[in-house]
C-alpha positions as CSV (number, residue, x, y, z in Angstrom):
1,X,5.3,9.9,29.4
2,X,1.7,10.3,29.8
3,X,-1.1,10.0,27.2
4,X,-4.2,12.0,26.0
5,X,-6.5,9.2,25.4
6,X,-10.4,9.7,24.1
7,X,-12.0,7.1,27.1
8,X,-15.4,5.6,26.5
9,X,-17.7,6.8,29.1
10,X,-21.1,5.5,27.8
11,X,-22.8,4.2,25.1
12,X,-26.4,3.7,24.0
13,X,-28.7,2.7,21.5
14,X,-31.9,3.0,19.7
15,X,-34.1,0.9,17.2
16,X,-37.5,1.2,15.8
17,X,-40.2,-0.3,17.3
18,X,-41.2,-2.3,13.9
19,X,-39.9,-5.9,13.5
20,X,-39.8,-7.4,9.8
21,X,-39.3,-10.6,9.7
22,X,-37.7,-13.3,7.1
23,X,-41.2,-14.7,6.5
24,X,-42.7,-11.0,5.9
25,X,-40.6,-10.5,3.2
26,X,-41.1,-13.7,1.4
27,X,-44.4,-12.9,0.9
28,X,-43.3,-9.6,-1.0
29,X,-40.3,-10.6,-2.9
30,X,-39.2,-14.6,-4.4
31,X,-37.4,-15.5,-1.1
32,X,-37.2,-17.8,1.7
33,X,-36.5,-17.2,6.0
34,X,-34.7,-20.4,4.9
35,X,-32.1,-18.7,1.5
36,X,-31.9,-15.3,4.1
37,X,-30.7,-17.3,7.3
38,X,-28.5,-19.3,5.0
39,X,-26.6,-17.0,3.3
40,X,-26.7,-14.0,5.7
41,X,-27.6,-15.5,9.1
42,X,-30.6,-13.0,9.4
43,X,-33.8,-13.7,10.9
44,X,-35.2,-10.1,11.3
45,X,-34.7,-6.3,11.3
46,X,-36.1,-3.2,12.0
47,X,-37.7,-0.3,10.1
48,X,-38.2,3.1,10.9
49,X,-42.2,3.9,11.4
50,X,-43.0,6.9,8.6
51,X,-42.0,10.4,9.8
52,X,-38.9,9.2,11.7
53,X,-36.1,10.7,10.7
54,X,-32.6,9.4,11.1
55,X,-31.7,12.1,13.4
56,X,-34.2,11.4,15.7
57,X,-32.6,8.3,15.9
58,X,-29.6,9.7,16.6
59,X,-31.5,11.6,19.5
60,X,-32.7,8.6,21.5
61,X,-29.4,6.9,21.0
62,X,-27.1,9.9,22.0
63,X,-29.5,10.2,25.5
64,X,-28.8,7.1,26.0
65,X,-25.4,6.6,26.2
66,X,-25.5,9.9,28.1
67,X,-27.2,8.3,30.6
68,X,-25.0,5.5,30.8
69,X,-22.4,8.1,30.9
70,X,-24.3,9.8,33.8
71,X,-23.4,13.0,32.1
72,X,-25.7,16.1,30.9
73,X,-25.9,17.2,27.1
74,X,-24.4,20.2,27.8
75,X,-21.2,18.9,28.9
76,X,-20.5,18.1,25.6
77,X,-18.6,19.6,23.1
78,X,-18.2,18.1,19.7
79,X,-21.0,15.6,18.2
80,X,-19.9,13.3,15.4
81,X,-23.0,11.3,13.7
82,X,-22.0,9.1,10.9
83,X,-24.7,8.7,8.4
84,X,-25.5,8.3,4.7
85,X,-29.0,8.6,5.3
86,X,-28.8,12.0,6.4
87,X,-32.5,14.0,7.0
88,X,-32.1,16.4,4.2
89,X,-28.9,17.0,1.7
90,X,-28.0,20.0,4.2
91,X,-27.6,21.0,7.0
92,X,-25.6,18.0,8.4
93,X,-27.9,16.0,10.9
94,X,-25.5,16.3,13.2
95,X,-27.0,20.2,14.3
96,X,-30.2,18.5,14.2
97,X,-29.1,16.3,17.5
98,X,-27.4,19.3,18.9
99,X,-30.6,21.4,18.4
100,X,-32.7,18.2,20.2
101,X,-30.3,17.9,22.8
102,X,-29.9,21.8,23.7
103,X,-26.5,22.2,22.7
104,X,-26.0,25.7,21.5
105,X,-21.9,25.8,21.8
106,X,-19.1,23.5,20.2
107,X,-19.2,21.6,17.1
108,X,-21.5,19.4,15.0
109,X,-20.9,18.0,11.6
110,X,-22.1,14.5,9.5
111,X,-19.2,12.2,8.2
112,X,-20.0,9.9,5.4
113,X,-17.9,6.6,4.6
114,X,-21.3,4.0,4.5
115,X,-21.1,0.7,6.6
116,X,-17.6,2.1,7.7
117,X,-18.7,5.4,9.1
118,X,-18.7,4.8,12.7
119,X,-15.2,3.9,12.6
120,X,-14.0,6.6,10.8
121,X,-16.0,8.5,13.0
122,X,-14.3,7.3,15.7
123,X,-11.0,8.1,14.3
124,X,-11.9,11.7,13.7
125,X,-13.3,12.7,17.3
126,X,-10.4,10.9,18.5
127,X,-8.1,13.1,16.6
128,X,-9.7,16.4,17.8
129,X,-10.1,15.0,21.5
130,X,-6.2,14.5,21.0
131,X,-5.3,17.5,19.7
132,X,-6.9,19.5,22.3
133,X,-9.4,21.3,20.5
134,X,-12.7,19.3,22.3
135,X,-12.8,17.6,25.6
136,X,-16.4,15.8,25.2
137,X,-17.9,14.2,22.3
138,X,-20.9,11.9,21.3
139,X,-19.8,9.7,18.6
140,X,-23.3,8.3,16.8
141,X,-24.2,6.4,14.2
142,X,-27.5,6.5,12.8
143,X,-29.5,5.3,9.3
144,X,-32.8,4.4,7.7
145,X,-31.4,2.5,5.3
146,X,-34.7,1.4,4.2
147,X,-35.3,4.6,2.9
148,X,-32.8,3.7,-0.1
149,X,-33.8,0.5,-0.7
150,X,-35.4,-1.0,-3.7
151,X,-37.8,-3.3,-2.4
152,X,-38.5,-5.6,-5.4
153,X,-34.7,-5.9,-5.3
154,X,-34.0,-9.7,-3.1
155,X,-30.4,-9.3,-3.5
156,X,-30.3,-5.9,-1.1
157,X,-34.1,-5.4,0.5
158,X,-33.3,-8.4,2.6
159,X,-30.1,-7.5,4.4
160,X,-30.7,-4.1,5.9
161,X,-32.4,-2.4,8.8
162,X,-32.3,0.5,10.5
163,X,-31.6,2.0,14.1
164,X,-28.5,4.3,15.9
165,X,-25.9,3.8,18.2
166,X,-23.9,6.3,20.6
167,X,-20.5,6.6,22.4
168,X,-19.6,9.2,24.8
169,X,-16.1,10.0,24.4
170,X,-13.9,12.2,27.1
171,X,-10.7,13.3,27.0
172,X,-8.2,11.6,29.9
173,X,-4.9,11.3,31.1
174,X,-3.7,7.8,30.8
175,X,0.1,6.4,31.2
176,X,0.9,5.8,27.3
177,X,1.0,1.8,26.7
178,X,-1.0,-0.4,25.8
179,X,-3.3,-0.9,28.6
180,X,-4.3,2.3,28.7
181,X,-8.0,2.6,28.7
182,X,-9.8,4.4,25.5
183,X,-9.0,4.5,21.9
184,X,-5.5,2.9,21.3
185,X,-5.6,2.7,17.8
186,X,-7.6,3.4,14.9
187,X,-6.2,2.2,11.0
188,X,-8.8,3.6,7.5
189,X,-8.4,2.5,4.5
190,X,-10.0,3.3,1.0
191,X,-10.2,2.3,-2.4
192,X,-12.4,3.9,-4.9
193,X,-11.4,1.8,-7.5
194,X,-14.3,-0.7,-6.0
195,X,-16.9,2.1,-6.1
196,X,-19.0,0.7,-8.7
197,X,-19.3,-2.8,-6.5
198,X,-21.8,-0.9,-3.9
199,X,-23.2,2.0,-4.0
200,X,-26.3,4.1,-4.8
201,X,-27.7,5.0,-7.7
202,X,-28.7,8.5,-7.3
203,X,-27.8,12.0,-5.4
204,X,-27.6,15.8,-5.7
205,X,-25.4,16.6,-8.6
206,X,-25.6,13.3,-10.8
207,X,-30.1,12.3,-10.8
208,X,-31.5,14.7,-8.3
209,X,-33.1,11.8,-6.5
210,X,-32.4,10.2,-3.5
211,X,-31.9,6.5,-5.5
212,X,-31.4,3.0,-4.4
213,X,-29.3,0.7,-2.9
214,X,-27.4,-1.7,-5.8
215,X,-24.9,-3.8,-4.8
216,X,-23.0,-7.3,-6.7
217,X,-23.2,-9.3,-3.4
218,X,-20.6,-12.0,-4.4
219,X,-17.7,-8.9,-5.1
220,X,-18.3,-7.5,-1.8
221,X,-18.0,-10.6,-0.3
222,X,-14.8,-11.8,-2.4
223,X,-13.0,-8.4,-1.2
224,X,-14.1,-8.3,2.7
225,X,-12.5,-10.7,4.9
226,X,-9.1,-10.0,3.1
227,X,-9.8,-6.2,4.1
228,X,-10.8,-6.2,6.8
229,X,-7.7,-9.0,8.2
230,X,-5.5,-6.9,6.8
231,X,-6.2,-3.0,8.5
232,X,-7.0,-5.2,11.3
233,X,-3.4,-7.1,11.9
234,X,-1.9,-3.0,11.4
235,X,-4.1,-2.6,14.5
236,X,-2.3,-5.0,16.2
237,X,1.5,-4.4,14.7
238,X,0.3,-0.7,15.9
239,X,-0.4,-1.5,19.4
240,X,2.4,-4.5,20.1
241,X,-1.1,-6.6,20.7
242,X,-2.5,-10.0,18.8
243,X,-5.9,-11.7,18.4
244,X,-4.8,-13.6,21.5
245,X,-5.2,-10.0,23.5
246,X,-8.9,-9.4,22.4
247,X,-11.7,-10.5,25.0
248,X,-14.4,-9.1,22.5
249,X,-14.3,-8.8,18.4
250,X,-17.3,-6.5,17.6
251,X,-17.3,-6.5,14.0
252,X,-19.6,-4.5,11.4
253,X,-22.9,-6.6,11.6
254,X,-23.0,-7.2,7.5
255,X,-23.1,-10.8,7.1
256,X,-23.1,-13.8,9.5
257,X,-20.4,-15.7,7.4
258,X,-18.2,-12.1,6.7
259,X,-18.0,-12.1,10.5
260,X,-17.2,-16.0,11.2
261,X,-14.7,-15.7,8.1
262,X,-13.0,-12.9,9.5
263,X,-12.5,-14.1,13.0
264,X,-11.2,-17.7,11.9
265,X,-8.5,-16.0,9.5
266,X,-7.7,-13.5,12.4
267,X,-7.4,-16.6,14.9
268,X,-10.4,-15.1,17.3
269,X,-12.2,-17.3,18.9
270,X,-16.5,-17.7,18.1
271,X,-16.7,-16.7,21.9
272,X,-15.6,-13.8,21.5
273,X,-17.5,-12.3,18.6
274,X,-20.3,-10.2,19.6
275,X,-23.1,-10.6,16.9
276,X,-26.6,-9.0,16.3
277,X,-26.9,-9.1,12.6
278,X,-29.5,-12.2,13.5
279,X,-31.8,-9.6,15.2
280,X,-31.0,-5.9,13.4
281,X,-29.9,-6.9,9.7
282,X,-27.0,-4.8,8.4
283,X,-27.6,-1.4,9.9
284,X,-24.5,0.4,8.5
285,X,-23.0,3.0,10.3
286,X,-25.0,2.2,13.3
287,X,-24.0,-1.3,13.6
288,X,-21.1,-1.4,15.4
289,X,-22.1,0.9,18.4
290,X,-26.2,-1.1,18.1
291,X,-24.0,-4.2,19.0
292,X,-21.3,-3.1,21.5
293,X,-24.6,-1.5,23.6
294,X,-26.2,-4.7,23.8
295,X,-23.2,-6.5,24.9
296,X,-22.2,-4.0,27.3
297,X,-26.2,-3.9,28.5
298,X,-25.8,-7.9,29.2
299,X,-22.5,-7.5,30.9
300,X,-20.3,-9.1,28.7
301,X,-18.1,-6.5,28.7
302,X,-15.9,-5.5,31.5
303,X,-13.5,-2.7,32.8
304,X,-10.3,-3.4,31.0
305,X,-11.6,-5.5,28.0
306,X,-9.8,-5.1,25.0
307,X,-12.6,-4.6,22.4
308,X,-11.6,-4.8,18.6
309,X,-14.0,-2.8,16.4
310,X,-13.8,-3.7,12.2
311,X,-15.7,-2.3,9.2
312,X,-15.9,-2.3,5.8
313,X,-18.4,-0.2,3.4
314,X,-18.8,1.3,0.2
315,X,-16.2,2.8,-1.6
316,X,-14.9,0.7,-0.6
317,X,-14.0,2.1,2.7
318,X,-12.9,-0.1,5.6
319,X,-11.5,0.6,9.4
320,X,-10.4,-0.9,12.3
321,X,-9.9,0.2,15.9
322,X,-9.0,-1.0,18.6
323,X,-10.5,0.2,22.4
324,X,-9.5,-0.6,25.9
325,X,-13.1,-0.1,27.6
C-alpha cells in the first residue's frame, strides 16, 4: 500500500552579512572568546544590519531553496515560516514572504514554538501535504533574535544570532516503509510547567513591549539531552529504525556540549553530527534548516540519507523528525 509522503525538494538559506565575534563582545560585556567557546563552543554569529526585518530573511532563504528546488514561487501552495521574532504582532510574516514572492493564492500563516519551531513546522505542512489539502510548501525558519536580547545580559547576549533557513516540501507517491524518501516521522512534545525557565519578558497583552530574552542557563541545560533522547528514541520505535540507521544527526544548533551530549546518549557517532553553532550561535527556529543547507551545499548529504532532525525551545517545547532526503 502506497504512501503520501511530503519529499524535500530544496532547501536554502540566508544570514546577515555582519559577523560578531567572541572578542567583540568582550569588550562590551565581562566575558571571554575563551568562557564562550568553553561552555558553548561558539566563536561567532550574525546580526541582522538595522531595517532588516525577519521576513526579509525569510525571503532570501525561501528563493533559495527554490532554486535548489529548480521550482518557481508560484508553484507553491502553502508557506509555513516559524518565527518568534515575527515583523509586527500581526499580520503573520508568513503573508509578508508570500507578498515578496508573488504568491497571491494558497495559504500563509506564522507558527510559534521558539528554538523548536522549525520542527513543529515541519510537522504541520506535513500534515496538510498528507491530508490532501496542499501539494507545495516552503517550510522556513527565520529570526532576529538580537532584537530581544538584553545586551548587558552575558548569560543570553552571547549565545544567539540571527539568519533563516528554507525547505521546499512536495507531495509524492512513495511505497509506505521505511525507505521511503520524505518526512517519515515527526514526534512534539510540550511542557509548560518549564515556562518560567526561558522565555521573554514582555508581549501584547501582559507589558506592551517587545521585552528581553531571560533564561537560567543551567535548567535548560539539566532538562535537554533527557528531552530531546527521549522524543528522539519514539522517532525510531515509530519508524522500526535506530541510531545505527542515521548517516546525518542535524540537531537544534543551541549549545556545542547539548549536541555532543545528545548524540553520545543516543549512541550517534561525532561524524555524523552536522554542527554550525561554532559559526551562527543559536539561531532558533532557523537553525536547523541554516545547518542542513550548509551540509547539503558541501555535499555531505546524499540521495537516500537518513537525516535525524532534534529540537528543543521554550516552553518548553521539543520535536524530533526524522527525513529520508
Amino acid at each position: 500500500m502506497t504512501a503520501r509522503r511530503s519529499i524535500v525538494l530544496g532547501c536554502g538559506s540566508y544570514l546577515p552579512s555582519r559577523i560578531v565575534t567572541n572578542a567583540e563582545l568582550a569588550r562590551k560585556v565581562d566575558t571571554s572568546d575563551e568562557w564562550i567557546v568553553q561552555r558553548t563552543g561558539i566563536h561567532e554569529r550574525r546580526i541582522a544590519a538595522p531595517g532588516e526585518l525577519t521576513s526579509q530573511m525569510a525571503v532570501h532563504a525561501a528563493r533559495a531553496a527554490l532554486a535548489h528546488a529548480h521550482l518557481d514561487a508560484q508553484s507553491i501552495d502553502l508557506i509555513v515560516l516559524a518565527t518568534s521574532t515575527p515583523d509586527n504582532t500581526f499580520p503573520a510574516s508568513a503573508v509578508s514572504v508570500q507578498a515578496d514572492l508573488g504568491i497571491t493564492h494558497g495559504a500563509a500563516f506564522d507558527l510559534q514554538a521558539v528554538c523548536s519551531g522549525f520542527v513543529y513546522a515541519l510537522a504541520t505542512a506535513d500534515g496538510l501535504i498528507k491530508s490532501g489539502a496542499f501539494s507545495r510548501a516552503l517550510v522556513i525558519g527565520a529570526e532576529t533574535f538580537s532584537r530581544l536580547l538584553d545586551w548587558t545580559d552575558r548569560g543570553t547576549c552571547v549565545l544567539f544570532g540571527d539568519g533563516a533557513g528554507a525547505v521546499v516540501l512536495a507531495a509524492q507517491e512513495q511505497p509506505g516503509g521505511r525507505e521511503d524518501r520524505g518526512i517519515l516521522v515527526v514526534r512534539l512534545r510540550s511542557d509548560g510547567r518549564y515556562k518560567s525557565k526561558l522565555y521573554v519578558d514582555g508581549g501584547p497583552s501582559s507589558t506592551g513591549t517587545v521585552g528581553h530574552l531571560r533564561m537560567e542557563g543551567r535548567e535548560v541545560f539539566r532538562h535537554a539531552v533527557a528531552m530531546i533522547t527521549d522524543v528522539v528514541e519514539d522517532a525510531f520505535r515509530a519508524t522500526g529504525t535506530t541510531a545505527a540507521d542515521v548517516d546525518w544527526f542535524i540537531p537544534h544548533q543551541a549549545n556545542r556540549r547539548i549536541i555532543d551530549g545528545s548524540a553520545h546518549k543516543l549512541g550517534i557517532a561525532p561524524a555524523k553530527i552536522v554542527t554550525t553553532v561554532d559559526r551562527h550561535g543559536n539561531t532558533s527556529a532557523a537553525s536547523i534548516p541554516l545547518a542542513l543547507a550548509d551540509a547539503v551545499a558541501d555535499r555531505r548529504i546524499k540521495r537516500g540519507d537518513l537525516l535525524l532532525f532534534e529540537a528543543m525551545g521554550g516552553g518548553f517545547t521539543w520535536g524530533a523528525a526524522l527525513v529520508r532526503w
